[in-house]
N, C-alpha and C positions, 0 to 999 in steps of 0.2 A: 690741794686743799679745798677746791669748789665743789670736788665730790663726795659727797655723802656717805659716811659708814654706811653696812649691811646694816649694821642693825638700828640705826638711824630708820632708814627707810622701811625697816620692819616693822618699827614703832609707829609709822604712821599710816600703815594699810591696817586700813577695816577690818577685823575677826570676824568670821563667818555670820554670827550673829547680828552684828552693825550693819551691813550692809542692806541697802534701803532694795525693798523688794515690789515685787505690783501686789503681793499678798498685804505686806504691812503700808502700801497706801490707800489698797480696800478697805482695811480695818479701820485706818485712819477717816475713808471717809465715812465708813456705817457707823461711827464712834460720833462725829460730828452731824451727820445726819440725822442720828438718833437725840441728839442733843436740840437740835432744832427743831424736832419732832416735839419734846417735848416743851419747849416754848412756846409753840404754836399751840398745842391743846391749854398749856394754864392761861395764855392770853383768850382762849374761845371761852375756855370755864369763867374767866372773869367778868366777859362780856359780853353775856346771855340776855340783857334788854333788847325786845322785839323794837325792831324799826320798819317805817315804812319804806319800800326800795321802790322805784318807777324806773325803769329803762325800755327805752322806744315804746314798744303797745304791749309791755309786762308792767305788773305790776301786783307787787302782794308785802307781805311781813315777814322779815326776816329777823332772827337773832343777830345783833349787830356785827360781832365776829364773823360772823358767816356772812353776810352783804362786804366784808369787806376783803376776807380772804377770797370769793368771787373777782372783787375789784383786783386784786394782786394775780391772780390766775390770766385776767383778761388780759392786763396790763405784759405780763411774761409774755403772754402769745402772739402780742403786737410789736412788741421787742424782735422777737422771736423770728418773726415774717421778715421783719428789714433785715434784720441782721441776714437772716438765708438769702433772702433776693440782694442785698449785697455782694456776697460769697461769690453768689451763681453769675452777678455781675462782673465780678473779678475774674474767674474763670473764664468767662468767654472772652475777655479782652486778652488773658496770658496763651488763651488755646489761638484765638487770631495770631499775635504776637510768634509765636512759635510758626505756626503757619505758612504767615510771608517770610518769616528767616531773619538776619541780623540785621540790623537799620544800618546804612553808610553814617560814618563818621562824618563829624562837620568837618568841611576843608578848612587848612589852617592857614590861619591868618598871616 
């Protein structure tokens, strides 16, 4: 009784069509990327007042969208660095780890 008809299990595999592909999570993502694409332009079109920007010995007039998606670029990049030099931090302690071999077990008590 705990086994499942054939066609129990039929019904619940995927049709060729359903079945989730790297093609239909490309789409997925140029669908969404394209969607955020376009929030970023009506946010820039809305908020075209020049401001003044000063960072370190720069300094000029930007349209305010633009000083601020600089800000969010800058910001990604600084993200960006810890997070690699993390990575590369973790790496070198599993490639040690590996290296010396299995650590003994603690004697038991």
């Amino acid at each position: 009784m705990d086994n499942p008809s054939s066609a129990e299990q039929e019904a619940n595999e995927p049709l060729p069509g359903e079945q989730r592909t790297r093609l239909s999570g490309a789409w997925t993502a140029i669908v969404v990327g394209l969607l955020g694409l376009v929030v970023i332009l009506v946010f820039i079109l809305q908020n075209q007042q020049s401001v003044e920007v000063t960072f370190l010995m720069f300094q000029g007039h930007l349209p305010l969208a633009v000083a601020l998606l600089f800000a969010l670029i800058l910001g990604a990049v600084v993200v960006f660095a810890f997070g690699a030099a993390r990575i590369l931090q973790l790496r070198m302690v599993a490639g040690r780890a590996r290296r010396k071999g299995p650590s003994p077990s603690p004697p038991p008590e």
